[in-house]
Structures are given as C-alpha cells and as structure tokens.
C-alpha angles and dihedrals in degrees: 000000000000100000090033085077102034084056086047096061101042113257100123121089112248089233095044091053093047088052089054094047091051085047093050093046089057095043086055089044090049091051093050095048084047095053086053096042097059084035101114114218090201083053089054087049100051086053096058138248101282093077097041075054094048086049098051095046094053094046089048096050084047085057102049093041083047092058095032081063100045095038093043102029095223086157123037121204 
C-alpha cells in the first residue's frame, strides 16, 4: 500500500518501477509453477473424474476470456 502511493506521486523512478512490475510478473509466475509442480496426478485420480473436469474447464473458459481481451482489446492497460 505503501509503495502503491510513493509510485503514485511520483517518486519512483519510471525504470525502477518497471523493473518491480517485471519482478512481480515472474514471482507470480514462480507461485503458480510451484502450485503445479507439488499438484499429484495419483491424488486427482483417487477423487474422481468431475473435478479434473472442473479444472480443465476453468482453466479452458480463462483461456479463452484471456485471449478474447488481448485479440479484441476489450481492456486496454
């Protein structure tokens, strides 16, 4: 929050914030290929089929919205 309104006023330098932001993108990145990583393919089995489908369908219908917003630039960052 902090940081949130130092960047807001300016005092951070233009580079240095881009270099945070880049920093924060790969830690998320990190934490989600760590969540995968430790996910147990014989554990999804012994649940049953209905939430590997869930999971795949979720991930499916992100995809789709992910790429409907960058092909369609229906937000614009």
């Amino acid at each position: 929050m902090v940081l949130l309104i130092i960047n807001s006023l300016g005092a951070i330098p233009v580079s240095v914030a881009d270099g945070m932001t880049d920093l924060s993108r790969w830690c998320l990145v990190t934490a989600i290929a760590a969540l995968g990583i430790k996910t147990s393919f014989q554990k999804l089995a012994i649940v049953g089929w209905k939430p590997v489908i869930l999971m795949v369908s979720e991930t499916v219908f992100l995809l789709v919205l992910v790429l409907a917003f960058i092909l369609f630039g229906v937000v614009s960052l």
